[in-house]
C-alpha positions in Angstrom: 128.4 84.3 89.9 127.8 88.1 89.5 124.7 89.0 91.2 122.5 89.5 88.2 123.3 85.7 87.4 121.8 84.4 90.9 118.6 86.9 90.6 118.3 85.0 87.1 118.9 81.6 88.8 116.8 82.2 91.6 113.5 83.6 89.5 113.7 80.4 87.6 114.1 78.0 90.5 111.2 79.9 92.3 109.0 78.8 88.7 110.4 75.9 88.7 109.6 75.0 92.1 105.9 76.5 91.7 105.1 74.9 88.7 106.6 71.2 90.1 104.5 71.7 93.5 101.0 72.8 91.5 101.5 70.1 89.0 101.1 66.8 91.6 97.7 68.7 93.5 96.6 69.9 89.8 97.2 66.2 88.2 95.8 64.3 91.4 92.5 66.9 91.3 92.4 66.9 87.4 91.6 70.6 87.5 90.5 72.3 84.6 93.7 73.9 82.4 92.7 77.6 82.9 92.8 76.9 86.6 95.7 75.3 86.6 96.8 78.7 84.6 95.3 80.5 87.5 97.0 78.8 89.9 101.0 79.0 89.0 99.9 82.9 88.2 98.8 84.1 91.1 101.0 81.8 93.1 104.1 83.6 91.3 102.1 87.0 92.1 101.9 86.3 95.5 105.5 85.1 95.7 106.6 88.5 94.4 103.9 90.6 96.3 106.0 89.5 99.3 109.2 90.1 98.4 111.3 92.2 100.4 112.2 95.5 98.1 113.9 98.0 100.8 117.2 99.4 100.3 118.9 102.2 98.3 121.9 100.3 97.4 122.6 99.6 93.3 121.7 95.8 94.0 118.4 96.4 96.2 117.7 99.1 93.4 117.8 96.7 90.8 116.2 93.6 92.7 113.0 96.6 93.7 112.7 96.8 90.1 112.7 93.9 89.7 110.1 92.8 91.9 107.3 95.3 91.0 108.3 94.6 87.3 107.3 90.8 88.3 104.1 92.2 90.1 102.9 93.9 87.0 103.5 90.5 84.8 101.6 88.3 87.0 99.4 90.3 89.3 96.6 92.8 87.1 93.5 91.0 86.6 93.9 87.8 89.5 90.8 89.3 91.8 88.3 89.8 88.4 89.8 86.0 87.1 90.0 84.4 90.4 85.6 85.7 90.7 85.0 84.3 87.1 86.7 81.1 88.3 84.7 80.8 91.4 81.8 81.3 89.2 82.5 78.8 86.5 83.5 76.5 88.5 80.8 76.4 91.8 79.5 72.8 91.4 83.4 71.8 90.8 84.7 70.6 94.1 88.4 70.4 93.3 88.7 73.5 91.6 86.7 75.4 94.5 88.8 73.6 97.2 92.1 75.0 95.5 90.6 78.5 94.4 89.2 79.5 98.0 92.5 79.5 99.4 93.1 82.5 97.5 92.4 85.9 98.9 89.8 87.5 96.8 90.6 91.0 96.9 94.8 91.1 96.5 94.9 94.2 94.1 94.7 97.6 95.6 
């Protein structure tokens, strides 16, 4: 496989794997859909938030892009929805229990 093929393959195995291990806890708590949204979000932002990016090779050059292309995707916005979450959902036990192990402020 050339290298762009496994970066391919790897991004969708990461969702893959997100979305499988969210959907038991989200199904089991019967959290409401837009936290559910929420959750695979910022779960792929923090994913890609702590991906390495160093290197001034053609491959690490591409992959960097990649990364902080993946950061603006699924990052802008998370602290502002993650507050209006808290908020909606206060008397909510299950959606707080899963929401508060989020950092609130993750954007700089």
């Amino acid at each position: 496989m050339k290298p762009d093929s496994l970066c391919g393959c790897y991004v969708l195995l990461r969702i893959i794997s997100v979305l499988t291990l969210a959907t038991p806890a989200v199904a089991g708590s019967h959290l409401p859909p837009e936290v559910q949204e929420f959750i695979a979000n910022r779960d792929l932002c923090d994913h890609f938030r702590g991906e390495p990016f160093e290197g001034n090779s053609p491959e690490q050059i591409k992959r960097r892009e990649f990364v902080f292309q993946s950061i603006e995707i699924y990052c802008p916005g998370t602290d502002r929805r993650l507050a209006a979450l808290k908020k909606r959902y206060k008397n909510d036990s299950g959606a707080m229990k899963r929401l508060s192990g989020y950092e609130e402020k993750s954007e700089k």
